[in-house]
Structures are given as structure tokens and as C-alpha cells.
C-alpha positions as CSV (number, residue, x, y, z in Angstrom):
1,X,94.8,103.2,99.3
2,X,98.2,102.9,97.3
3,X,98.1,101.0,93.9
4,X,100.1,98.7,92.7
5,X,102.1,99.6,89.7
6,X,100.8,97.2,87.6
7,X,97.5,98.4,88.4
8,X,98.1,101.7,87.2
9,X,96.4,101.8,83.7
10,X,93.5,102.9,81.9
11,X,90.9,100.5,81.4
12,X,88.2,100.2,78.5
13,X,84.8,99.6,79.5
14,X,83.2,95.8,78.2
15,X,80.5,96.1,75.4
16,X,78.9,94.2,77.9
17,X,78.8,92.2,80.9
18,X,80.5,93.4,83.8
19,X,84.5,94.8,84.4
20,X,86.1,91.9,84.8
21,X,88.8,93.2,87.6
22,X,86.0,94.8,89.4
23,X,82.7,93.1,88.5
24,X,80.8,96.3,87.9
25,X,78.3,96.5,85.4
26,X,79.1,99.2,82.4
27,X,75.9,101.2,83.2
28,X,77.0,101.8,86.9
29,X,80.7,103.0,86.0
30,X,79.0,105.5,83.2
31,X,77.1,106.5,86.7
32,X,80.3,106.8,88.7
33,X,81.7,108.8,85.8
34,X,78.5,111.1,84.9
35,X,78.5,111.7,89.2
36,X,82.2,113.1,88.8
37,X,83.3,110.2,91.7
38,X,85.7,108.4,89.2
39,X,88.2,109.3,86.6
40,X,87.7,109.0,83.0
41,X,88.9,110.3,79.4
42,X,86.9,110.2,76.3
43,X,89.1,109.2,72.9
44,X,87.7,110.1,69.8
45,X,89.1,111.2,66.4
46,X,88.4,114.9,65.2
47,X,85.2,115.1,63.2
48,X,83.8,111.6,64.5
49,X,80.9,110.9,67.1
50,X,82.2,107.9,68.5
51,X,85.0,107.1,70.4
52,X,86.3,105.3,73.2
53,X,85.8,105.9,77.0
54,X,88.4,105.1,79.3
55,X,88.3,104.7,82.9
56,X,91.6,105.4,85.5
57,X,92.1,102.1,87.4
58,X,93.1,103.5,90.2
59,X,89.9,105.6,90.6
60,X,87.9,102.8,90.3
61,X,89.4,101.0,92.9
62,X,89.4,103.8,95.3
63,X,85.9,104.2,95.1
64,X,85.3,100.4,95.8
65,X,87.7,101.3,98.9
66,X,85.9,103.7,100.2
67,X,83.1,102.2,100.1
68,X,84.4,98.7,101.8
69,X,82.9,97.6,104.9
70,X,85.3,98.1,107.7
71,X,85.6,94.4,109.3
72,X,83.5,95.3,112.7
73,X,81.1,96.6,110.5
74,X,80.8,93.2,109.0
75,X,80.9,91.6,111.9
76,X,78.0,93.2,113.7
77,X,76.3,92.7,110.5
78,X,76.8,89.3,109.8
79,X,76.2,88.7,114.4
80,X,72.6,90.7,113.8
81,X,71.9,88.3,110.8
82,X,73.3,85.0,113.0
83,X,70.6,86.4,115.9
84,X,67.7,87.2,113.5
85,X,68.2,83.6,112.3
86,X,68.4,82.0,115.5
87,X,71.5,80.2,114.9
């Protein structure tokens, strides 16, 4: 997957609710992150305990990618359902 430029940033995490460009909750990117699948920095001042996490964009949006349903995958899917249901 290329990005697009504008896309290219890093993003901070919501105190709560899910990301907005991705609709991910926080607790599953801090999963993503603690697995080592996406890219993330930790800012925090010398001495303190708290900081700020930031996530890479891009990284984020690769992993949805690679994880995206090819489109005969969700057609066979969505035919199986259609049979199931008799419709």
C-alpha cells in the first residue's frame, strides 16, 4: 500500500472512544503496538512517568490492509450467507 502524503503523520491515541480515521478502539492499538505489528513512539519528559504515545499512520493503515478481505473473498462470503438464508 502507498500512503498518501497527507496521511503521513503521527497520530495520538483518543482518551477514549475509538480512532476516529480508523475506528479502532484504544485498547486494541496498545495490542497492535505491545504485538510489535504497528509503529509507535513513546514522548515523555526526562524524570516524568507519563507521556504521550504516538502511533505511525501509515502502520496503522497497513495493518488494516493486510488484513482487508480480497473482493472474491467477500463475495463467496456474502453467496454462502445469501444460500444459508435462502434468499
Amino acid at each position: 500500500m502507498t500512503c498518501n502524503a497527507d496521511l503521513d503523520i503521527w497520530i495520538r491515541l483518543p482518551s477514549r472512544g475509538r480512532e476516529m480515521r480508523t475506528g479502532l478502539t484504544r485498547g486494541y492499538i496498545y495490542g497492535l503496538i505491545k504485538d510489535g505489528k504497528i509503529k509507535s513512539s513513546s514522548i515523555r519528559q526526562p524524570g516524568r512517568l507519563k507521556g504521550v504515545r504516538l502511533v505511525w499512520l501509515p502502520s496503522l493503515l497497513e495493518f488494516i490492509e493486510r488484513h482487508a478481505e480480497s473482493t472474491d473473498e467477500f463475495e463467496q462470503a456474502t453467496s454462502s450467507l445469501r444460500d444459508k438464508r435462502g434468499t
